[in-house]
C-alpha positions, 0 to 999 in steps of 0.5 A: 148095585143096578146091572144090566143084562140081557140073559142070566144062565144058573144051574138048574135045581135049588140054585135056579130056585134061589135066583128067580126067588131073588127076583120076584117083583124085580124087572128082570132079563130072561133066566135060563137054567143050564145043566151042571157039569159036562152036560151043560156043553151040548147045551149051549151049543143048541142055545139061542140067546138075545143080544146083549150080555149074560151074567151067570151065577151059582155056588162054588167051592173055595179053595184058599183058606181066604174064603168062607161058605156064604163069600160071594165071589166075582170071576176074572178069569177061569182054566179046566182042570182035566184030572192032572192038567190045568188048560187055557184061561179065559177071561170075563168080565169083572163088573162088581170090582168095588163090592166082591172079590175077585177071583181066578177061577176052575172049572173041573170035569169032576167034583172036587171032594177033599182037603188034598185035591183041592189044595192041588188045584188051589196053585191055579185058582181060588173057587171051582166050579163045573160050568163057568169055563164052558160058558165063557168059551162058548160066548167069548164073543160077548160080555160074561160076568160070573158070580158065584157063592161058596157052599164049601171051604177048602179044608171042608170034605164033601161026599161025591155025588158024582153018581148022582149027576145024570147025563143031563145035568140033573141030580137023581133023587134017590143016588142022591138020598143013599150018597149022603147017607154013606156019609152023614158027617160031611153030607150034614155039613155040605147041606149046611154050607149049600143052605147058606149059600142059597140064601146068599145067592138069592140076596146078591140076585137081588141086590144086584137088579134093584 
């Protein structure tokens, strides 16, 4: 599944991890970890990449009963979700159209933790996630594939840890630790189905530059 790109943005953290550790001893373009969530629009726009084009890649949640933690997905398009409306849809560029599905994707201005609110959002696309929109339209002057793995499935509740992203786009350790504790029953499978997403995601890293 030999690519070329110049520039691979991930979320900073375990994923960022996952993905230089799929490209250990590969010769791979240059990697960039980007914030999560809201933080990541004031990153880009200070953000000064080589030419050439960008695959950005992460997990996702699922939202149709059609994708199961550990499915990679390769995005069409994506629209924002602002609480109760969806907006715009931008496309990007589905360059693995024979090996991964294809997807419409969201990207939400918050997490999206339970069964209902995610059956809401599944009229308008099939995975969310809550950075792809911002690069799509900050660079829609160049060629964006995004790959995602999912962490969670679209009947599965997961804690909010909305409290526990910082204003940088980090996850604070400690709100993180007493987030989860509040609820160890969905955090227990959260942690499961992001494991499993992890190693997912470090596979498809390398199956993709080899």
């Amino acid at each position: 599944m030999k690519a070329q790109f110049s520039t691979i943005l991930v979320p900073q953290g375990s994923e960022y991890r996952a993905v230089c550790k799929g490209l250990k001893g590969l010769k791979r373009p240059t990697v960039i970890a980007v914030p999560m969530g809201s933080a990541i629009r004031e990153f880009l726009k200070k953000l000064e990449l080589a030419e050439g084009s960008i695959l950005f890649l992460g997990v996702a949640g699922s939202l149709s009963a059609a994708l199961n933690i550990g499915d990679i997905v390769c995005y069409k398009s994506c629209s924002l979700w602002q609480g109760e409306a969806i907006e715009g849809q931008l496309s990007c560029y589905s360059l693995f159209n024979e090996k991964i599905k294809q997807v419409q994707g969201i990207t939400s201005d918050r997490l999206i933790c339970t069964p209902e609110d995610k059956k809401k959002l599944s009229q308008y696309g099939d995975v969310v996630d809550l950075e792809s929109y911002e690069v799509i339209k900050t660079y829609q002057h160049i060629l964006i594939s995004i790959v995602r793995v999912i962490s969670d499935h679209s009947q599965q509740r997961i804690p909010d840890l909305s409290q526990a992203i910082t204003p940088e786009g980090r996850l604070d350790p400690m709100t993180l630790g007493v987030r989860l504790l509040r609820d160890p029953w969905a955090s227990g499978h959260l942690i499961t189905g992001s494991l499993k997403a992890l190693n997912r995601l470090e596979s498809i890293t390398r199956e993709i530059f080899i």
